[in-house]
N, C-alpha and C positions, 0 to 999 in steps of 0.2 A: 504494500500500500504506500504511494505516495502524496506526500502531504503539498498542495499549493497555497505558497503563502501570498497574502492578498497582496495588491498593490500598492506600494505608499501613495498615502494622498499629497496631491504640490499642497507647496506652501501659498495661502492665502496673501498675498503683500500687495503693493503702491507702492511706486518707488516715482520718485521728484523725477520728470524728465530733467536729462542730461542740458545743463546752463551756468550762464556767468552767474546767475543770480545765488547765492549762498543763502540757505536758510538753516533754521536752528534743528530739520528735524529732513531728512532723507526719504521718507516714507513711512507708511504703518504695516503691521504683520496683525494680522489676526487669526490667532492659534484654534486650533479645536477642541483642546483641553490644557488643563493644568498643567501637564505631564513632559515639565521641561527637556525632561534624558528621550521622551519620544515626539517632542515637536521642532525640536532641534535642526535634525539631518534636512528635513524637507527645506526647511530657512534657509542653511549652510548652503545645501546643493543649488536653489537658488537663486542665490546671491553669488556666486562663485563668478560666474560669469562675469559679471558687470563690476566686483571688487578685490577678483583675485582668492587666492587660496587665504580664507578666514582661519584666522590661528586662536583667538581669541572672543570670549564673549562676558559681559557684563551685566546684571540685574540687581532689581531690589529684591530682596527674599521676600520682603509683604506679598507678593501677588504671586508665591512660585512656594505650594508645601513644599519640594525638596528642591534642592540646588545640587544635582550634583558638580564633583569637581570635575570630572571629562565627560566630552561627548563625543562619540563614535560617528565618523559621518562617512560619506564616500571616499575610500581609499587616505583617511588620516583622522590624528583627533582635534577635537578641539577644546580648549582651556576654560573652564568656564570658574568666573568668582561674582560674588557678590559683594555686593556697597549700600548700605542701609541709606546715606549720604545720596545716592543716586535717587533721581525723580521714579517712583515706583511704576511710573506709567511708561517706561522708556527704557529699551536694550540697547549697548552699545556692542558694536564687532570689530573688531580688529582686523587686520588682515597685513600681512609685509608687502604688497605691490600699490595699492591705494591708501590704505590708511585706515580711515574711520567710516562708518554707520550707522547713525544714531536713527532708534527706529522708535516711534509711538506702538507700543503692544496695545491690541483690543482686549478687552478680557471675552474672554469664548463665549460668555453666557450672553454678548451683548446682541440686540434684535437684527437682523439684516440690517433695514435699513437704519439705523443707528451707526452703524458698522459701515455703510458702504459712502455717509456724511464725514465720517472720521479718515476713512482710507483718503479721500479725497482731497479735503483739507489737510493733512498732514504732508501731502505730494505738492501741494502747490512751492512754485519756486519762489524763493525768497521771503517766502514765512517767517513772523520774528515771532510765534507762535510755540510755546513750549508743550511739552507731552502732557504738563500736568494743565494747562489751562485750556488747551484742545476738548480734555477729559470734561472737566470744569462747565465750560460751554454748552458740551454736548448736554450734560446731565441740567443744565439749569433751562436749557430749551422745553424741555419736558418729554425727549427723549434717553430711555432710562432702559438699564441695563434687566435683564429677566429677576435676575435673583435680587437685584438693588430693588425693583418692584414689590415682589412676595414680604420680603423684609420690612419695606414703608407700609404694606396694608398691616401686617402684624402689629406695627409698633404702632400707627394706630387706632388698631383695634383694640388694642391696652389701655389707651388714654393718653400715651405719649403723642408728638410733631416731630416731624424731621425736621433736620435743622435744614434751615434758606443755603442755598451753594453760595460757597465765597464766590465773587468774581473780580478779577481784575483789570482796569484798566489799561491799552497797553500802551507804550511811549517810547518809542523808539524800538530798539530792542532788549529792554527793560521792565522786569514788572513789579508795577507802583502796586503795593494795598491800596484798598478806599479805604478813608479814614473812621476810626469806629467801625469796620468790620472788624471779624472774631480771625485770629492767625490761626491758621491749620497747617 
């Protein structure tokens, strides 16, 4: 008996068409699970094309149960560390022939189209727009991520409120608090 193993699925991304214009964010990926050590390779494989052989990757553990330290991809590994310090809404890649990749992560549970407003905005060239105020935006438009929903009608059905989304205004590429809002 032999066994066929399914297909990998590609990786879900946006990537900034290729321009003079520099922005603060590359593109978005949106994963289809949590399951960093298996959403990995599909990202890696890719992105290879377009940034060279990725040696390297970066997150915030908030958005990722485990972390591991390598990840197996096509024909090498790659390094993976975390930085609590790092915007949690944001992966960086490394690579030795380009350099960097700073990508806005969807979190998987988020609704298509929620997801396909985020991929979009994140790609535009010369965005002074960061992964955490992208997020920020999305959720205070009042679209809102599956599991962030279930959890708001809980809480209040208790008798609690969600709290109002910070937002910031932006200025250059620089982002100001509004004054007397709450710091998160």
């Amino acid at each position: 008996m032999t066994t066929a193993l399914a297909p990998a699925l590609s990786a879900r991304l946006s990537l900034t068409p290729k321009t003079t214009l520099a922005g603060l964010l590359d593109g978005a990926w949106w994963p289809r699970s949590r399951d960093l050590a298996a959403e990995l390779p599909p990202l890696v494989d890719a992105l290879e094309g377009r940034y060279g052989r990725i040696t390297r990757v970066t997150v915030n553990p908030t958005r990722w149960p485990v972390v591991p330290h390598k990840a197996a991809v096509t024909g090498h590994t790659v390094h993976v560390g975390w930085f609590t310090e790092q915007d949690p809404d944001k992966m960086i890649l490394l690579s030795y022939s380009v350099g960097r990749c700073d990508l806005l992560v969807i979190p998987p549970e988020t609704e298509p189209a929620a997801a396909a407003q985020l991929m979009t905005a994140a790609a535009l060239p010369g965005s002074v727009l960061t992964a955490g105020a992208l997020m920020s935006d999305e959720t205070a438009t009042g679209r809102r991520m599956r599991d962030a929903r279930s959890s708001e009608n809980d809480w209040e059905t208790d008798g609690g409120a969600a709290p109002a989304a910070l937002r910031h205004p932006v200025v250059g590429a620089r982002m100001i608090p509004v004054p007397g809002s709450p710091r998160r």
